[in-house]
C-alpha positions as CSV (number, residue, x, y, z in Angstrom):
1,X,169.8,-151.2,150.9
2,X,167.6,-148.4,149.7
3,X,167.7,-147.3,146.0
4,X,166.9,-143.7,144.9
5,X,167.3,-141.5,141.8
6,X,170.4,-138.5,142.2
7,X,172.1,-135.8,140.0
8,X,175.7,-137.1,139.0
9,X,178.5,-134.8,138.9
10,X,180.4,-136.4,136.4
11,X,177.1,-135.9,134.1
12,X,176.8,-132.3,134.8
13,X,173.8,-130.6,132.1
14,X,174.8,-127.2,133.3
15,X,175.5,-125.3,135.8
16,X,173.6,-126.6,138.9
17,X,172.4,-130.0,137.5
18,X,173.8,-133.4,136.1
19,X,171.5,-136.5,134.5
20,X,169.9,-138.3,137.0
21,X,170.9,-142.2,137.5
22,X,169.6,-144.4,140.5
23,X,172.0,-145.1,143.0
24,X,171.9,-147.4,146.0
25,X,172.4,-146.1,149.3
26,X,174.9,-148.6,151.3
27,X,175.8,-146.3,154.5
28,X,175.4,-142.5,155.9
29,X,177.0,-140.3,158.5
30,X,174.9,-138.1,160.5
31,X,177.6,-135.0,161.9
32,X,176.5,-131.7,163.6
33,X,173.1,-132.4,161.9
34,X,174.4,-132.7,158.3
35,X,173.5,-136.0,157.0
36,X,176.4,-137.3,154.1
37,X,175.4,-140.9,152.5
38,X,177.5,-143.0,150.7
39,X,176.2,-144.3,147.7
40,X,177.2,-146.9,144.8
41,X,176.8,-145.8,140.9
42,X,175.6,-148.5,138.2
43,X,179.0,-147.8,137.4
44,X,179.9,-149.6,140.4
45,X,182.1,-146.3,141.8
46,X,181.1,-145.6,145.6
47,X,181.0,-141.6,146.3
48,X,179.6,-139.4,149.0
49,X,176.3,-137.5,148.0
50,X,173.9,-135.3,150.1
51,X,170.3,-134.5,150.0
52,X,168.8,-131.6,149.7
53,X,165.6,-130.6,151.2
54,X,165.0,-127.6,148.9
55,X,165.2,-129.5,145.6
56,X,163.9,-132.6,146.9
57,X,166.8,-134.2,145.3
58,X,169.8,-136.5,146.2
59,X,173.3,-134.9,144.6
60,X,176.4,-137.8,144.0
61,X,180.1,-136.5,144.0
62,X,181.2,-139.1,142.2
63,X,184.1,-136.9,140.6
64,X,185.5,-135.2,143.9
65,X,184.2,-137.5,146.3
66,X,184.9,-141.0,145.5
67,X,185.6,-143.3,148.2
68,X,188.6,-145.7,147.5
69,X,188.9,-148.6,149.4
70,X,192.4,-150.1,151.2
């Protein structure tokens, strides 16, 4: 499992960034060249998140795009 550092939605700064936290990468899905991972929060909460060539920078939806299991 890889570990990187992403913006967190639910820690939004402003209007285009959050705080950064390090999140591990534990899967990704590769469609019509877009690349979504799925990551896990040190608050244990598993979410989709993208990365974005521009910024350099990996962006967590863990408000709108939690994963629930079952």
């Amino acid at each position: 499992m890889q570990k990187v550092m992403a913006y967190l939605h639910s820690k939004k700064v402003d209007e285009n960034r959050g705080e950064k936290e390090e999140v591990e990468i534990i899967g990704q899905n590769t469609e019509n060249g877009v690349t979504t991972y799925i990551v896990k929060t040190q608050a244990g909460v598993k979410c989709t998140a993208i990365f974005n060539p521009f910024s350099c920078a990996y962006y967590a939806a863990d408000v709108y795009g939690v994963i629930r299991e079952g």
